[in-house]
N, C-alpha and C positions, 0 to 999 in steps of 0.2 A: 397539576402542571409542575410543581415544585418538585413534587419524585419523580416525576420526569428528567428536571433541568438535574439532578441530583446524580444519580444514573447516567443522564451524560457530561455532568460534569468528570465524577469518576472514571468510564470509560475511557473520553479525552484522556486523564492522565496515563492509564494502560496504555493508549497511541501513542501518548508523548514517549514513554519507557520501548515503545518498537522501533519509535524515528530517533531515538537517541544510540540505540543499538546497531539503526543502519547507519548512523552517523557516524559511529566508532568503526564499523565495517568500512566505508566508504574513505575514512582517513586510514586503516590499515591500507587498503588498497594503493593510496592514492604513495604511502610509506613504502609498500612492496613494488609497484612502477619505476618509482626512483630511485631506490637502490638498485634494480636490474639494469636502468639505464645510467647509470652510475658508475655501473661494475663493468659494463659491456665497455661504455666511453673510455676508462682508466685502465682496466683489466684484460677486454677484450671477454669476459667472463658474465654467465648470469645468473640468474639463481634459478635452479633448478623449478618447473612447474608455474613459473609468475601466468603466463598464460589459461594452465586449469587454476588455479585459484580465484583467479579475477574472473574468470566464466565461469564459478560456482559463488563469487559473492553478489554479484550484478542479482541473480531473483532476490537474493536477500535484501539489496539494497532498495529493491527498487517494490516488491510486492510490501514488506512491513512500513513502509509509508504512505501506501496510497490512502489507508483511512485516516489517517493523520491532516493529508491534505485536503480529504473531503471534511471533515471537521473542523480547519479553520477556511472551509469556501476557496480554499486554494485551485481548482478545478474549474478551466473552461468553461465560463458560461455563454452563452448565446442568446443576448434578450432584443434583437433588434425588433422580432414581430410580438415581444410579451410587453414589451415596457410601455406600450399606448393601451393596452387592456386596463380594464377596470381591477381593482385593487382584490378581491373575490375571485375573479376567475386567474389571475395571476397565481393567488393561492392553491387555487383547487390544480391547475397546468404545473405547480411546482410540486403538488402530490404524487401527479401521477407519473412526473419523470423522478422522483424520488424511489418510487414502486418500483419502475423499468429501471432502475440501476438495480434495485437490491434482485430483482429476478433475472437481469442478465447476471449478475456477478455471481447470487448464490447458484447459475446455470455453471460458471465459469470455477466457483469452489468445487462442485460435484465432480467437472472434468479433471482438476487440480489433484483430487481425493483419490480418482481412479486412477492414475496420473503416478501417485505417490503409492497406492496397492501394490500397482504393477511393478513398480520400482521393486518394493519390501520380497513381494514375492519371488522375483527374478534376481535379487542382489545385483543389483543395475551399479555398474562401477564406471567413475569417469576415469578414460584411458586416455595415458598421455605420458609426460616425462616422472606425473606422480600420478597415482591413483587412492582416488577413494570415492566412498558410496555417496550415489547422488542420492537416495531418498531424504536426507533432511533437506536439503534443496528443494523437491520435489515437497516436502511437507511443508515449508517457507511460504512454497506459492499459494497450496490450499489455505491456511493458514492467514494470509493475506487476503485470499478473496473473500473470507468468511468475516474478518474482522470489518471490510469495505461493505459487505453486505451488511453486517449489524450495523453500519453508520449509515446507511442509505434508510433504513428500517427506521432510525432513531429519526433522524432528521423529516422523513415523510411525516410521524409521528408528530415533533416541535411542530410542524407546517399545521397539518389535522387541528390542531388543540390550541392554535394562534398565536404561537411564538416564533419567532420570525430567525434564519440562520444565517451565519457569519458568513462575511463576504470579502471577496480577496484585498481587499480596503484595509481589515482590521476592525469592523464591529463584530461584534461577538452574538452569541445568540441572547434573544430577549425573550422573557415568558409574555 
């Protein structure tokens, strides 16, 4: 259980370093809006492309922290018919929706992958006042599903072996 908790303690910090990078993404954005609106207000002027930019940072922002927020239990839960369960079958019902995240999502990295192929092989270009290739976008998102699936895997894992996962509260996980 210990290299376990160890494993995703490390992990966690790798999340931490992709939410701090959408973080820095989501502040350029939020830097590139207001100048345009700034410029448009005072100038009548905008800057060229604010529109493809910001709908090429949005996967970025929004896929590199979803495992971040599954790891600190940040993530909707729903326990109105689990929280009267007996303490074992809450566990084993937190397995198997741990399981069905990691195999919807690693469904949803595959489509992501193929997604990003098709990009690579077609030089798939976003068209607008600026252009550039979406496939890093396009790899953002796989990239993101794969990271949410290995946190869905970990966590079913803590559950399995009787450590118990952080909850939108602020506990953290315990072995």
């Amino acid at each position: 259980m210990s290299t376990l908790m160890r494993v995703r303690s490390l992990y966690g910090r790798f999340l931490t370093l992709c939410g701090l990078f959408a973080g820095l993404m989501t502040f350029a954005v939020m830097c590139l809006v207001v100048t345009n609106v700034v410029l448009r207000y005072l100038f009548n002027s905008t800057v060229p492309g604010t529109f493809e930019l910001t709908e090429g940072a949005l996967p970025l922002i929004i896929f590199l922290s979803l495992a971040l927020t599954q790891f600190h239990g940040g993530h909707i839960r729903v326990v109105v018919l689990t929280q009267s369960l007996p303490v074992p079958v809450q566990r084993v019902l937190g397995i198997v929706a741990m399981l069905a995240g990691a195999v919807l999502f690693a469904w949803a990295a595959k489509a992501g992958w193929t997604a990003f192929a098709k990009s690579v092989a077609i030089n798939e270009i976003e068209r607008g006042s600026i252009r550039y290739p979406l496939a890093p976008v396009r790899f953002a998102i796989f990239f993101g599903m794969v990271l949410l699936t290995v946190q869905f895997l970990l966590d079913a894992l803590t559950l399995a072996l009787g450590g118990r996962l952080a909850d939108a509260h602020g506990d953290e996980v315990e072995p």
